[in-house]
C-alpha positions as CSV (number, residue, x, y, z in Angstrom):
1,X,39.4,6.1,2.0
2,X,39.1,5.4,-1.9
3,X,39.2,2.1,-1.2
4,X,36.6,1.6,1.5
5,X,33.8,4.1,-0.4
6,X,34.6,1.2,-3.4
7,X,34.0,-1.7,-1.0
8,X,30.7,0.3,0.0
9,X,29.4,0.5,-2.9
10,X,30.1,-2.6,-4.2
11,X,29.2,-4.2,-0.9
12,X,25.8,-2.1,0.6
13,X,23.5,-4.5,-0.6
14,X,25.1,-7.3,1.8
15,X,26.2,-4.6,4.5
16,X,22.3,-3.4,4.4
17,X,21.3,-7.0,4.6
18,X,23.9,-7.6,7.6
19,X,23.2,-4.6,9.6
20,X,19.1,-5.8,9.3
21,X,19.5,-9.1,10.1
22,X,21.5,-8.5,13.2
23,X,18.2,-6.2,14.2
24,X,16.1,-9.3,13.3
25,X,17.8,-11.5,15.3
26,X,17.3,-8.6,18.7
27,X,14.0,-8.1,17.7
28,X,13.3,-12.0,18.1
29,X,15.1,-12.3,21.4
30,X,12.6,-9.9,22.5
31,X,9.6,-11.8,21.0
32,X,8.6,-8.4,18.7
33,X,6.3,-8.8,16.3
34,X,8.8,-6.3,14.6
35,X,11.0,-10.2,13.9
36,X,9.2,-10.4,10.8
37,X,8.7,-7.5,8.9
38,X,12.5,-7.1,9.2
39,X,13.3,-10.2,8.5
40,X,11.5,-10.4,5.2
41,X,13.2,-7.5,4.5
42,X,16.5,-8.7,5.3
43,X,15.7,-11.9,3.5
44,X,15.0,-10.1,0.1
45,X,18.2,-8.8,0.4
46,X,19.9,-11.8,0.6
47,X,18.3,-13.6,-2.0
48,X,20.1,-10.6,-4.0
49,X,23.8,-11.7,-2.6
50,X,23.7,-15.3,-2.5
51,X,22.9,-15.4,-6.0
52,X,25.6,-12.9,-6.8
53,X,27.6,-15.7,-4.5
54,X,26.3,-18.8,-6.1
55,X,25.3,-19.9,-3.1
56,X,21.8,-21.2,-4.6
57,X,20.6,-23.1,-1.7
58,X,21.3,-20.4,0.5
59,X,19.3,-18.0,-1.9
60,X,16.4,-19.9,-2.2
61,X,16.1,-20.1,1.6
62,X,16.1,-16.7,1.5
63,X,13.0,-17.1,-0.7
64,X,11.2,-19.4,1.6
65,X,11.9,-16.5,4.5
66,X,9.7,-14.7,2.6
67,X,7.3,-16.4,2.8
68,X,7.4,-18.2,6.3
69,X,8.0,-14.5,7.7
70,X,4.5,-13.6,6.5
71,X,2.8,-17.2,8.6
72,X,5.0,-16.6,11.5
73,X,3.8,-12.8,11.7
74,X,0.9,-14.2,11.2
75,X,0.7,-16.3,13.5
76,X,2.8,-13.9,16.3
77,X,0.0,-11.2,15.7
78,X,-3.2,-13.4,16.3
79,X,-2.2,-16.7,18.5
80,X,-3.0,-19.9,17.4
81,X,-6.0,-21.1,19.9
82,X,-9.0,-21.4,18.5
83,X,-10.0,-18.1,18.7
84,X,-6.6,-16.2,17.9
85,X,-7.6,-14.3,20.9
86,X,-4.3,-14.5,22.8
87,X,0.0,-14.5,21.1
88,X,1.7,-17.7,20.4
89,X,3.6,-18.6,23.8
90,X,7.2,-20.4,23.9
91,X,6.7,-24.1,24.0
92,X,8.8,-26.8,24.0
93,X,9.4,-29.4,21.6
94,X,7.7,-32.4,21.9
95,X,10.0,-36.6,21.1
96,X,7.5,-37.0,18.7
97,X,7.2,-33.9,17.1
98,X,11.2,-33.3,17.3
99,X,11.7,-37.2,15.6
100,X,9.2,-35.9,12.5
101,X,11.4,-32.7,11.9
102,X,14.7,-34.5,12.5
103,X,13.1,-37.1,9.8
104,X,12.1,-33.8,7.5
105,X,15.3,-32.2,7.8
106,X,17.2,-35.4,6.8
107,X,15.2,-35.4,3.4
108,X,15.4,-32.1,2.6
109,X,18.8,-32.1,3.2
110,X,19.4,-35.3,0.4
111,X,17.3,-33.7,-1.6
112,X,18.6,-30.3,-1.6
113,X,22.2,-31.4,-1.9
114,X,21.6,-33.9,-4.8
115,X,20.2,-30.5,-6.7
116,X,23.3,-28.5,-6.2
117,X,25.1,-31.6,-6.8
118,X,24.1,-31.8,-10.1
119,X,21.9,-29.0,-11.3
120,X,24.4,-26.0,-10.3
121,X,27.3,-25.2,-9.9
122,X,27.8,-24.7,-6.2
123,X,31.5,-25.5,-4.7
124,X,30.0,-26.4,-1.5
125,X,26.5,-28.3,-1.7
126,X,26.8,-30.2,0.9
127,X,27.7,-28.0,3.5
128,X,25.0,-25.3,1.6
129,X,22.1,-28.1,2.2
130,X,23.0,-28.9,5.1
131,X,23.1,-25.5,6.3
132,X,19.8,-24.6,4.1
133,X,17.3,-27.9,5.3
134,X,18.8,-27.2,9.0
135,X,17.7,-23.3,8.6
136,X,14.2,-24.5,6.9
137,X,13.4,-26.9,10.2
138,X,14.4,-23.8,12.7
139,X,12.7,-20.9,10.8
140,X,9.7,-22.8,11.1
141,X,10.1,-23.6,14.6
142,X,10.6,-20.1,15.4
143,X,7.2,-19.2,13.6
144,X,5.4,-22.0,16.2
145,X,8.1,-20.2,19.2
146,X,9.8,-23.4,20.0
147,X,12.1,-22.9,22.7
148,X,14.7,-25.6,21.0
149,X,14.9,-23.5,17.5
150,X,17.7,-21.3,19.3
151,X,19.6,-25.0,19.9
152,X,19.3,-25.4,16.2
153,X,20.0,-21.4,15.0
154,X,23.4,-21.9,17.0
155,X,24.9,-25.2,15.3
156,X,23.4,-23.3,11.6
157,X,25.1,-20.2,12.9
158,X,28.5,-21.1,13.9
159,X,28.7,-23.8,10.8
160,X,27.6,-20.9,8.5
161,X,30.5,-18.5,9.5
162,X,33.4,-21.2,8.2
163,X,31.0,-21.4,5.2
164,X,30.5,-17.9,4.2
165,X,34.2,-17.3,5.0
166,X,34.8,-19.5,2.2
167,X,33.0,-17.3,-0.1
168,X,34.9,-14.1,1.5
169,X,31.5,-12.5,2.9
170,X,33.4,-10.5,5.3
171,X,30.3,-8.9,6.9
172,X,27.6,-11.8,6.4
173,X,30.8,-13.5,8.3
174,X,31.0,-11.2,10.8
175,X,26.7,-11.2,11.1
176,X,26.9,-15.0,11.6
177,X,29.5,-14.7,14.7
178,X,26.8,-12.3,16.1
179,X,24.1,-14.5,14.8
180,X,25.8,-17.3,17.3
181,X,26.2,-15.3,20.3
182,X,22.8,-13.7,19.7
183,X,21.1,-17.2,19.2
184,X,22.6,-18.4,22.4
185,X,21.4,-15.3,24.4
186,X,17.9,-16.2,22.8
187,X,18.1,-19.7,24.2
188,X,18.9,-18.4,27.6
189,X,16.3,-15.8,27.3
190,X,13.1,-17.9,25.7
191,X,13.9,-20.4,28.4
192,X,13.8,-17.9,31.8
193,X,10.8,-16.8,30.2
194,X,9.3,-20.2,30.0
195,X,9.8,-21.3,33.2
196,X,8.6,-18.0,34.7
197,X,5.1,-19.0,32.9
198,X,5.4,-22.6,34.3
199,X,5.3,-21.4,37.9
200,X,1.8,-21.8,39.6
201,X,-0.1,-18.3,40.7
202,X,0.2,-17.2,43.9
C-alpha cells in the first residue's frame, strides 16, 4: 500500500494526464465539441511529463495541441462554410490533398529528427519524430474531421506504445493500447456516419 500511494504521487501528473486523454479520445469518437477543451487540458499535462521524460519532441507536440485544440474547437463550434452557420462534417481525404500532407509530414519528420539528433539529448529521435510529424499531420486532420486521421492515429498509437515502454510510462503505455483500440472504433464509427450522410433523401 506504501508503495502504490509513492507511485501516486510521484506518478498523478501522468495518471491525471492518462485518465483525460482516454476521455478525449471518447469524446472525439462522439464528435463532442467537449474533444477540445479536454484535450488541451490533457496536453498541458503532458508537456509536464515528457519533459520530465526527455522526450522533447513528444513535449513540444504537446505544445502545438495547445494550440491546434483552440482552431479545431474553433472550427467544431462555428463550421467552416462561408457563413459558420452549420458544424464541420466528416470528409474524406482528397489524392491531392493527402500527397501535400504525406510531403509535409516527410519534412517535418527530417527536420524534427535532425534537432533531437543533435540539439538534445533524446535516446530515441527518430522514432520520437517520427511519432511527433505523424501526430502533427493527424491532429490537424482531425481539426478539418477527416475521416482518414483515425488511419493515421492507429499506426502513431500502436508505434507509440513500444516507444513509451521504453521510457517505462506504465500508464501513458497502457493509454496508448487504449488509444489504438479507441482510434480504430473511431475509424469505424466516422465512417458509418459518413456514409449515412451520403445517402440521397427519401
Amino acid at each position: 500500500m506504501d508503495q502504490l500511494i509513492k507511485w501516486l504521487s510521484g506518478n498523478y501528473i501522468e495518471l491525471l494526464g492518462a485518465i483525460l486523454g482516454i476521455a478525449y479520445i471518447f469524446f472525439s469518437i462522439r464528435q463532442s465539441i467537449l474533444t477540445w477543451p479536454v484535450g488541451l487540458l490533457t496536453s498541458a499535462l503532458y508537456v509536464v511529463v515528457f519533459f520530465v521524460s526527455k522526450l522533447y519532441a513528444d513535449m513540444g507536440l504537446q505544445v502545438y495541441y495547445v494550440v491546434i485544440s483552440i482552431y479545431g474547437w474553433y472550427e467544431w463550434l462555428h463550421g467552416d462554410n462561408a457563413t459558420h452557420a452549420e458544424p464541420v462534417p466528416v470528409s474524406r481525404i482528397t489524392l491531392k490533398l493527402s500527397t501535400t500532407l504525406l510531403i509535409v509530414s516527410f519534412l517535418l519528420f527530417l527536420v524534427i529528427w535532425y534537432i533531437l539528433k543533435n540539439f538534445t539529448d533524446s535516446p530515441v529521435p527518430m522514432a520520437d519524430g517520427l511519432a511527433t510529424a505523424l501526430s502533427i499531420l493527424a491532429t490537424w486532420m482531425l481539426a478539418r474531421k477527416i475521416l482518414e486521421h483515425w488511419l493515421v492515429w492507429i499506426f502513431v498509437d500502436a508505434f507509440s506504445v513500444g516507444l513509451f515502454l521504453y521510457k517505462q510510462l506504465y500508464p501513458t503505455v497502457i493509454l496508448f493500447v487504449i488509444y489504438t483500440v479507441m482510434a480504430y472504433i473511431g475509424y469505424i464509427e466516422w465512417k458509418r456516419d459518413f456514409n449515412r450522410k451520403q445517402l440521397p433523401a427519401t
